[in-house]
N, C-alpha and C positions, 0 to 999 in steps of 0.2 A: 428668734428673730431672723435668721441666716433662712428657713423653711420661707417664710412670709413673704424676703428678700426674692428669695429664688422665684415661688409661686408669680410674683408683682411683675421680675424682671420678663415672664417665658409669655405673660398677658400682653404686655406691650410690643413685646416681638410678634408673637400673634396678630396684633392689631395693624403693626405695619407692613407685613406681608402674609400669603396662605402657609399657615404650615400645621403639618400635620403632627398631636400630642399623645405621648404616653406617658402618665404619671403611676409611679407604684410607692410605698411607701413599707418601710423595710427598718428593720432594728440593728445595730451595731453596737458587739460590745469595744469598751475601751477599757485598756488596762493603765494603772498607774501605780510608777516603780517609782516609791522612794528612799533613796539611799541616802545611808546616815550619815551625818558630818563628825560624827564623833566612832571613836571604836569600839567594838564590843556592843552594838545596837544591830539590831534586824532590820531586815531589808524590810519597808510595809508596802504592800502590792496590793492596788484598791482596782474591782471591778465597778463596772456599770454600764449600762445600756441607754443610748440615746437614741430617739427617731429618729430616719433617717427618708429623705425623698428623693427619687431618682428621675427627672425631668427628661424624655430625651424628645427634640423635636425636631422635623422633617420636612423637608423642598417638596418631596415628591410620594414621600410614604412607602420609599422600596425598603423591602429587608424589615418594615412593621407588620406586627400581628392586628390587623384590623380587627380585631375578636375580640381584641387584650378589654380587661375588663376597663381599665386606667385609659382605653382608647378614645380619644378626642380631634373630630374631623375637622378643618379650615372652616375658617370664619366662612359666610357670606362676605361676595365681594362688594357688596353697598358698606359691610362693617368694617373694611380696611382701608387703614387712611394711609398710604405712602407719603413719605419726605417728612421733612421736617415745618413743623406744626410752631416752632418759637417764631413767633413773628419779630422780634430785635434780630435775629440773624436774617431773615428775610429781608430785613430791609436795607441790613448793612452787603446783604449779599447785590443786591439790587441798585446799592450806589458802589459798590466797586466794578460792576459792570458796564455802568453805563458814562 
C-alpha cells in the first residue's frame, strides 16, 4: 500500500508542476528481535525482505543521471495543471476576497 501511496503522491506532484523523475526499486532486509517475557527463553530474531521504492524528484534535473534507467522527463506543459483544482475552495476563496 505505502509503494502505491508514494507512486500516486509523486503523479500529482508531477501534474502540478515540471519535475524531473527517478524511480529505482531496491530490497531491504528487516530484522526482528523478540525478547522473552519470561526467563530462561531465547532471544527469536526473525529476518525478511521487503520491496522497497526510492522516488527522488527534481525542479531542475541538476545532480540526475539523465541515463538512469528509472529516468523520467517533465510532463508537457499542456499536461500541467497548476493551483488548486477544488472548486469549494475556489469559491469560498473568491467571496473572502471580494
Amino acid at each position: 500500500r505505502a509503494i502505491n501511496k508514494a507512486v500516486t503522491i509523486a503523479e500529482i506532484l508531477k501534474r502540478k508542476m515540471p519535475l524531473h523523475q527517478i524511480t529505482s526499486l531496491t530490497s531491504c532486509e528487516i530484522v526482528d528481535v523478540f525478547e522473552p517475557l519470561e526467563e530462561g527463553l531465547d532471544v527469536v530474531e526473525s529476518r525478511r525482505f521487503v520491496s522497497c521504492m526510492i522516488i527522488t524528484l527534481s525542479r531542475d534535473g541538476e545532480g540526475m543521471d539523465l541515463k538512469d534507467i528509472g529516468y523520467q522527463p517533465p510532463l508537457p506543459s499542456e499536461e500541467i495543471q497548476p493551483g488548486d483544482l477544488n472548486v469549494r475552495r475556489q469559491k469560498a476563496a473568491a467571496i473572502t476576497t471580494s
